[in-house]
C-alpha beads as a LAMMPS data file, in Angstrom:
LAMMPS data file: protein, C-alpha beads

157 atoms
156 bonds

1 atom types
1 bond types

-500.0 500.0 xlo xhi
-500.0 500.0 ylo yhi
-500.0 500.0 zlo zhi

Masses

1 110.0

Atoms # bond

1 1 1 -10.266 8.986 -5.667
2 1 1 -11.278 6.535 -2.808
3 1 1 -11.585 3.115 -4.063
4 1 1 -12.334 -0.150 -1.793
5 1 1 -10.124 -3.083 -2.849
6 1 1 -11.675 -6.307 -1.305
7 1 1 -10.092 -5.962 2.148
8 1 1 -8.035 -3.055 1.260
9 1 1 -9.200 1.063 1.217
10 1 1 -7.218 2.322 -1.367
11 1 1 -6.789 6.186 -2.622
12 1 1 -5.647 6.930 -6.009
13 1 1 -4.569 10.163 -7.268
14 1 1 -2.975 9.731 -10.675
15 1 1 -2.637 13.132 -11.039
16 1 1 0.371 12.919 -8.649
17 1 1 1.196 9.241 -9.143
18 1 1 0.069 8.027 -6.019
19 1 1 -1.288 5.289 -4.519
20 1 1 -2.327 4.729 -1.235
21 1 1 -3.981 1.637 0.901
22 1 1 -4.355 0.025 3.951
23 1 1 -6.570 -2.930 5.135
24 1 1 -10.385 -1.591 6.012
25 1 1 -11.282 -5.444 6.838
26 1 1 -8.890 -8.244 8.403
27 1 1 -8.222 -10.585 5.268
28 1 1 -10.565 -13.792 6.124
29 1 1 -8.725 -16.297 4.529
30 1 1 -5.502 -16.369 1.813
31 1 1 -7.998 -16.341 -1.569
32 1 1 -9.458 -13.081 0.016
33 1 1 -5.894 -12.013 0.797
34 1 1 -4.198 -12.501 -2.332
35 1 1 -6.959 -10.916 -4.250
36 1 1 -6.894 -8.061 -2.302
37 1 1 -2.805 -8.043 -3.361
38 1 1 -3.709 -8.399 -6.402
39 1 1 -5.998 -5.965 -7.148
40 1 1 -3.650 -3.442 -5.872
41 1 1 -1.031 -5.166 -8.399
42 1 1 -3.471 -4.396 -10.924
43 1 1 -3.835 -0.711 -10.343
44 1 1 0.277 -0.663 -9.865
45 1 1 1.107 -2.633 -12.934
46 1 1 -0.640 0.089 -14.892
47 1 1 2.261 2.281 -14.679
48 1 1 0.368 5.206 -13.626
49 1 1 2.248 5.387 -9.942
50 1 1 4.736 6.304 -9.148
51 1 1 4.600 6.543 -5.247
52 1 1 2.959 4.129 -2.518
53 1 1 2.092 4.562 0.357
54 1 1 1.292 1.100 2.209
55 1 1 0.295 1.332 5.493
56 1 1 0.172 -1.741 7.805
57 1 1 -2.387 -0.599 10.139
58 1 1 -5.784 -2.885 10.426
59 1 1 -3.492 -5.483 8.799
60 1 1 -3.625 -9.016 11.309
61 1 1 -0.032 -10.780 11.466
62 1 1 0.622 -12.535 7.834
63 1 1 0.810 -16.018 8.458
64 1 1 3.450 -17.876 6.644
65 1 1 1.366 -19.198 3.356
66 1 1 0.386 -15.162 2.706
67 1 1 4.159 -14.368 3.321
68 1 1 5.231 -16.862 0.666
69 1 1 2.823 -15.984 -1.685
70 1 1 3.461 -11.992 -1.469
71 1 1 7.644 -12.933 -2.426
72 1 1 6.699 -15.522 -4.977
73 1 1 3.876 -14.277 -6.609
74 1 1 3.171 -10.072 -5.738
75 1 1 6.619 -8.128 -5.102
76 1 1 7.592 -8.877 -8.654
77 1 1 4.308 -7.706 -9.768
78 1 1 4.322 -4.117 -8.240
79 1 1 7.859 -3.550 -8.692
80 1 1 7.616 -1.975 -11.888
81 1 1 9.718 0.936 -13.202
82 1 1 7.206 3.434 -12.546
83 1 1 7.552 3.361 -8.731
84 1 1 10.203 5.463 -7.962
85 1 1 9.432 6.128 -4.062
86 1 1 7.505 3.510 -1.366
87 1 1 6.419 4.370 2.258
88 1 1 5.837 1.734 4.609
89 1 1 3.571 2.692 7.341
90 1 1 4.358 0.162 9.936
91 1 1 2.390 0.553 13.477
92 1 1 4.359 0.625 16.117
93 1 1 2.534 -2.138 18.357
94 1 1 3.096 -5.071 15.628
95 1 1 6.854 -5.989 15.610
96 1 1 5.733 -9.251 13.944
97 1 1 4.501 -7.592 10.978
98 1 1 7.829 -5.320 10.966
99 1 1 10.095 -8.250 10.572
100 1 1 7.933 -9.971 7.589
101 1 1 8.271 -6.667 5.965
102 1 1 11.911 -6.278 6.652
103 1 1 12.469 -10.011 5.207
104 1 1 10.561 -9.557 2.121
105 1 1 12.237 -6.384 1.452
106 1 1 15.130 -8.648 1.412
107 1 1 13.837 -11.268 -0.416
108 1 1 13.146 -9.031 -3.137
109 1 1 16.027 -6.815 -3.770
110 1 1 16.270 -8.139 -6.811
111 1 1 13.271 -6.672 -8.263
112 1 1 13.620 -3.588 -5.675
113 1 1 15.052 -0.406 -7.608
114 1 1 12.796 2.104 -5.730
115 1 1 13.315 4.504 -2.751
116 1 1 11.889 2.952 0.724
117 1 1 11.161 4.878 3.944
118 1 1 9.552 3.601 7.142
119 1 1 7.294 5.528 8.957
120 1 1 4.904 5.395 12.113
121 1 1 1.773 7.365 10.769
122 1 1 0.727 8.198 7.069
123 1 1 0.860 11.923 7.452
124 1 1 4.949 11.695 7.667
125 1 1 4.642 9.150 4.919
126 1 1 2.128 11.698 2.901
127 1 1 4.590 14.455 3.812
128 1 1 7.769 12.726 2.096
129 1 1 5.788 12.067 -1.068
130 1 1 3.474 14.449 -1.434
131 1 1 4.450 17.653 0.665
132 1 1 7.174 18.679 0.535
133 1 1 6.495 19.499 -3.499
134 1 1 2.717 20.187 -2.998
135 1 1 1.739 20.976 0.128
136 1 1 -1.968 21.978 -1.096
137 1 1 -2.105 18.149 -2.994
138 1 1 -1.335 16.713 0.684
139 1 1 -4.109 18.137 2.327
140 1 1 -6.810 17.417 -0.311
141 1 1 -5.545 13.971 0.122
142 1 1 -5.482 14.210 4.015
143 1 1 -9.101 15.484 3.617
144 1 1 -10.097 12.798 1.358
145 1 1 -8.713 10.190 2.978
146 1 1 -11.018 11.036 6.764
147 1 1 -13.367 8.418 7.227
148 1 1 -16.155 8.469 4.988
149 1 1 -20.149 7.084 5.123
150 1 1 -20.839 6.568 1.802
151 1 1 -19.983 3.680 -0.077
152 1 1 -16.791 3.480 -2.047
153 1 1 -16.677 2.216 -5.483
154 1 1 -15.911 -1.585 -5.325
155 1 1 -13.678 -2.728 -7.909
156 1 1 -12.620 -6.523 -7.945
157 1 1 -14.341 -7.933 -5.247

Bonds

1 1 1 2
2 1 2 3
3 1 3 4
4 1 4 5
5 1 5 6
6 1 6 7
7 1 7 8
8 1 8 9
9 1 9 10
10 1 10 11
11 1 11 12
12 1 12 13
13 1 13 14
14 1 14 15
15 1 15 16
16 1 16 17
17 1 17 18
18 1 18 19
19 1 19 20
20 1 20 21
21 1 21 22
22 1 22 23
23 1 23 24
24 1 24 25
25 1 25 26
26 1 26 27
27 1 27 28
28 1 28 29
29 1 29 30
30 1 30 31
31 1 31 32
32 1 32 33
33 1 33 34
34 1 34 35
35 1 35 36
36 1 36 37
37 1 37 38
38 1 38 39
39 1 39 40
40 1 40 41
41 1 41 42
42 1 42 43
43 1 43 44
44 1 44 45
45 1 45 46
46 1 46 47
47 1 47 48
48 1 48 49
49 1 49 50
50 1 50 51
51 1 51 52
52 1 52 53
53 1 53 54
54 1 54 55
55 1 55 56
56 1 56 57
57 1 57 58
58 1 58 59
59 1 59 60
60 1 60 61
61 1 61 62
62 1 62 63
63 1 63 64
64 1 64 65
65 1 65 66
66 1 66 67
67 1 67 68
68 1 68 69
69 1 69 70
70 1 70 71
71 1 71 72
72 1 72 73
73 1 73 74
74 1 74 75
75 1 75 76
76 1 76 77
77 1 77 78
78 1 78 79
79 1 79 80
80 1 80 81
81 1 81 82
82 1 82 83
83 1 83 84
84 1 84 85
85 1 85 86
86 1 86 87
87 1 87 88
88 1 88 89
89 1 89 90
90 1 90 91
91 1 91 92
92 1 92 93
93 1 93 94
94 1 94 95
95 1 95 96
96 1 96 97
97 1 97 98
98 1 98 99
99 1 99 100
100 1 100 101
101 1 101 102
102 1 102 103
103 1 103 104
104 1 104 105
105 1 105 106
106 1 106 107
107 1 107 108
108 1 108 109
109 1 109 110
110 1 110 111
111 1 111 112
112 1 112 113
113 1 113 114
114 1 114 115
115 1 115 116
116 1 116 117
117 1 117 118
118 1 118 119
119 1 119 120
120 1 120 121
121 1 121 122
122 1 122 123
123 1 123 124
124 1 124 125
125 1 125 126
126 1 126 127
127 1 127 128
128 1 128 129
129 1 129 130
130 1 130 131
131 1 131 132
132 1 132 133
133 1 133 134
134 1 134 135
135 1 135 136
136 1 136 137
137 1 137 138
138 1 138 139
139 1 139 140
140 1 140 141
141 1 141 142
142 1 142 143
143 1 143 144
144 1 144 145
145 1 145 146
146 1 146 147
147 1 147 148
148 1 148 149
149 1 149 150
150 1 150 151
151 1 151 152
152 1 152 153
153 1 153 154
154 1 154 155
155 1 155 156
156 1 156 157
């Protein structure tokens, strides 16, 4: 199911304990950042996923306030037992965006217990989570996923 998040395009399969998103809109402003974080906290905290994909394109360098927040008040949040794998979809034109991942992955290895994998493009990210034990699954998702004109379901907003 496609599901817009504020900012963020989201696809949720709980069928196969996955979650997907990525920014469809450049956050305007930390409120409208942090509750589009938290909305995906929401849908994490439920315990219904077990694998994420987050994928960084669309998503503007985080400034420092949103980078303080997301280690203070979010990794905690979606670092719940459930998730067992995460895959990072970093593009490969924003090495700014790499590094804040890289130190909040740091910053919260505390809370951290599950599997993380970078990747260039969501179909090798799809493929590690979803694939290579359902190929089928992965390509209704790939098909779901392709732009769409009709209006998603807002939730949160």
């Amino acid at each position: 199911m496609l599901l817009t998040l504020c900012n963020i395009r989201a696809q949720f399969a709980p069928e196969l304990g996955l979650l997907r998103f990525q920014w469809s809109a450049a956050p305007t402003g930390r409120p409208r950042f942090q509750r589009s974080m938290s909305s995906v906290a929401q849908l994490v905290e439920q315990g219904d996923v077990a694998a994420v994909i987050l994928d960084l394109h669309g998503l503007p360098s985080l400034g420092l306030d949103e980078q303080l927040w997301l280690a203070a008040n979010w990794l905690s949040r979606v670092s719940v037992r459930a998730i067992e794998q995460v895959a990072l979809v970093i593009p490969t034109d924003n090495m700014y965006n790499q590094m804040v991942v890289e130190s909040l992955i740091r910053a919260g290895r505390h809370f951290i217990h599950y599997e993380i994998q970078f990747f260039s493009n969501a179909a090798g990210a799809l493929d590690w989570l979803v694939g290579e034990q359902n190929p089928a699954a992965q390509l209704a998702l790939e098909q779901e996923w392709q732009p769409c004109p009709a209006a998603l379901p807002q939730l949160h907003d």
